[in-house]
C-alpha positions in Angstrom: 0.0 0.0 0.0 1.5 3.5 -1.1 -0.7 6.5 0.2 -2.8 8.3 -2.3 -1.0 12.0 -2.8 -3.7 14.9 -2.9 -2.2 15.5 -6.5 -3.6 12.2 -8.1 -7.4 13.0 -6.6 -9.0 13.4 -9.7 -7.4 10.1 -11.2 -8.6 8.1 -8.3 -11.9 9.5 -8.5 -12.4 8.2 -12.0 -10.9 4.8 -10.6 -13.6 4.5 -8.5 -16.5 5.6 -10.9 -15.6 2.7 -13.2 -15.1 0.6 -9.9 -18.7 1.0 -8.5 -20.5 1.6 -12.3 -22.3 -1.8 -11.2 -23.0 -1.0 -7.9 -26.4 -2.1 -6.8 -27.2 1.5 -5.0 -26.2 3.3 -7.7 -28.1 1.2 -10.8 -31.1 1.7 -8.8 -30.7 5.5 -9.0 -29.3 5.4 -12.9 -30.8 2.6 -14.8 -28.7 4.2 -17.8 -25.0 3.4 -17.3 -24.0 6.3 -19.4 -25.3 8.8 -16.6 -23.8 6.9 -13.6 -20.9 9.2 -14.4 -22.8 12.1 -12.8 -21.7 10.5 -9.6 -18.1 11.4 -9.7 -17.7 14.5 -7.8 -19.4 12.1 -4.9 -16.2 10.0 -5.4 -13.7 13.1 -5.4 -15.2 13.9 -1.9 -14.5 11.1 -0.1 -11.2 11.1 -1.2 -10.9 14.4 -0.2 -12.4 13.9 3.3 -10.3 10.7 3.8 -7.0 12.3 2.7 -7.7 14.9 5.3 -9.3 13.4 8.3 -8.1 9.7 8.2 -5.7 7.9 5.5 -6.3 6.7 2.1 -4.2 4.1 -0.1 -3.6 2.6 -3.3 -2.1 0.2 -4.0 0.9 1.0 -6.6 1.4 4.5 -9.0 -0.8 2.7 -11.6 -3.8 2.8 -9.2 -5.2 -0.2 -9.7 -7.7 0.1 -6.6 -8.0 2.6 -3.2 -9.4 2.0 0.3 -10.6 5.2 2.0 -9.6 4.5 6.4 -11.1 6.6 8.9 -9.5 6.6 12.3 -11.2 6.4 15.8 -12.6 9.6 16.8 -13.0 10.7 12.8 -15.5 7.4 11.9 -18.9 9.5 12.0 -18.8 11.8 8.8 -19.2 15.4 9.9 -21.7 17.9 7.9 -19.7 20.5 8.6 -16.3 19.0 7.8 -17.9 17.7 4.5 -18.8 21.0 3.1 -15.1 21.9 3.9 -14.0 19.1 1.8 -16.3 20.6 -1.4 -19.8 19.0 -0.6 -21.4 22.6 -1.1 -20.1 21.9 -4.9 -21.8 19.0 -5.3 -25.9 20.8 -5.7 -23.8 22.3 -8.6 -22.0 18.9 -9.9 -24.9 16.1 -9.0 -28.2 15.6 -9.8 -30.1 17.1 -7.2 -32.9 14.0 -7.3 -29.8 11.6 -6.7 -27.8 14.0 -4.4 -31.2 13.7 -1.8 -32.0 10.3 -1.9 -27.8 9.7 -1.1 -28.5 12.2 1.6 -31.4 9.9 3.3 -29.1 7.0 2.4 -26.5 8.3 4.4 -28.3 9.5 7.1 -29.5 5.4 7.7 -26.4 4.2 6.9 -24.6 6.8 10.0 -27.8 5.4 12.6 -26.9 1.9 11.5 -22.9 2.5 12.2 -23.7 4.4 15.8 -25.5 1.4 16.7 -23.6 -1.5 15.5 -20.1 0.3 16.5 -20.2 2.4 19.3 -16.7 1.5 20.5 -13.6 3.0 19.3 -13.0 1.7 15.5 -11.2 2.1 12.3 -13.9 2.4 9.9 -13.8 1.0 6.0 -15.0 3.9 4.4 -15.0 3.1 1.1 -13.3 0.5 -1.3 -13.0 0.0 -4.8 -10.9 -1.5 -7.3 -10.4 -0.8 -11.1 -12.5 -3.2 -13.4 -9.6 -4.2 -15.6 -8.3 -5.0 -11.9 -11.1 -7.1 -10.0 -10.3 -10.7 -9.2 -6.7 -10.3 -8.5 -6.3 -9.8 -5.1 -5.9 -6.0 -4.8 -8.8 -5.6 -2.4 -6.7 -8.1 0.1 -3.5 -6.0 -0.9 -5.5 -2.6 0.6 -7.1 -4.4 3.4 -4.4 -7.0 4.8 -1.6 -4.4 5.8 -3.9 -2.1 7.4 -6.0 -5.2 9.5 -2.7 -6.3 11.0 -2.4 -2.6 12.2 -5.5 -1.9 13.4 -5.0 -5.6 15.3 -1.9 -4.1 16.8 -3.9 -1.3 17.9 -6.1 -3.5 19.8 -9.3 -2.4 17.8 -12.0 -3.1 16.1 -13.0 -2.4 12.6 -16.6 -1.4 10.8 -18.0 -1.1 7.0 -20.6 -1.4 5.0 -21.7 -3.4 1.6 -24.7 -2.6 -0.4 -23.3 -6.1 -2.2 -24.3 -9.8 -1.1 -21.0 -10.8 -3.4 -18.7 -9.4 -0.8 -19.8 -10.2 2.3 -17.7 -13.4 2.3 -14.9 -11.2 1.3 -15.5 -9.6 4.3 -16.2 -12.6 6.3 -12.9 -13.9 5.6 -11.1 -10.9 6.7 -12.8 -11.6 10.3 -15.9 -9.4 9.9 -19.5 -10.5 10.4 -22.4 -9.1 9.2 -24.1 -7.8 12.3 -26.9 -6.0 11.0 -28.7 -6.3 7.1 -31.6 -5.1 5.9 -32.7 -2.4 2.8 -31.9 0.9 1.8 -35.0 2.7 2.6 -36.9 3.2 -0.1 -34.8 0.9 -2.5 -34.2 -2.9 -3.0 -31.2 -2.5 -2.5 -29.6 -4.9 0.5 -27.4 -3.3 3.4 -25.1 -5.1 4.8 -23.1 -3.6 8.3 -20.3 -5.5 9.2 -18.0 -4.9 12.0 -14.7 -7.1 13.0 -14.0 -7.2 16.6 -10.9 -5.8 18.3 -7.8 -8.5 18.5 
């Protein structure tokens, strides 16, 4: 894992729109795949935010896949420290029928992580590798380095999956799913999964 330098933002952000094009959450929103690219800016943000308030890494210069880490006492996103990152950009950048429903999403996905992790945690923001990439073990190349830190730390470790396909990922990593259920609104599954501290 090399971390992700503010500089190549923009080039991970694209990474990631072709990595999640076939996401479940975001098909139901944009049964086109030509206008899932409206999503992008969404992608630059949390780059941003992790860059600033946790860590964020890839795994070689060629960017084959990132994994966005927030820290304990930084794993509840923050309005306010959002809209310093560029969310105010995004009524400009999104469509505004998407950006809302995301917003509700996000507001069930934060009560679902204050219940199912109230302890101190490293929280899986996001991950997401290439398309030309999947398969190959890069997703164990982000997480595996950063699991045997977080077990040095003596803590545990949260995320969430909108896809039934990697919850055994995640399963063999040490997580268990401790909550599922649907986006509100969608039928979309929701998967929170949390991996106890070590």
């Amino acid at each position: 894992m090399i971390p992700l330098p503010v500089s190549r933002i923009d080039e991970a952000a694209e990474m990631l729109s072709r990595a999640f094009k076939n996401d479940s959450e975001l098909i139901h929103y944009f049964p086109d795949e030509a206008d899932r690219d409206k999503v992008l800016p969404m992608y630059h943000l949390v780059l941003s935010y992790g860059i600033k308030y946790g860590e964020v890494y890839t795994t070689s210069p060629a960017l084959e896949g990132a994994a966005v880490w927030l820290p304990p006492g930084e794993t509840y996103l923050s309005i306010c420290k959002m809209i310093g990152c560029g969310a105010w950009m995004l009524p400009f950048k999104v469509p505004l029928p998407f950006l809302m429903k995301y917003i509700n999403s996000l507001s069930n996905i934060k009560d679902s992580h204050h219940k199912n992790a109230p302890m101190p945690h490293w929280y899986l923001f996001m991950l997401g590798v290439d398309t030309d990439h999947q398969g190959k073990r890069f997703a164990s190349k982000l997480m595996k380095p950063m699991l045997e830190r977080i077990d040095r730390e003596h803590l545990a470790c949260y995320l969430e999956t909108t896809e039934k396909i990697y919850v055994p990922l995640y399963e063999h990593f040490g997580f268990k799913a401790v909550e599922s259920k649907y986006v509100p609104g969608t039928p979309v599954g929701f998967w929170a999964m949390l991996r106890d501290a070590r």
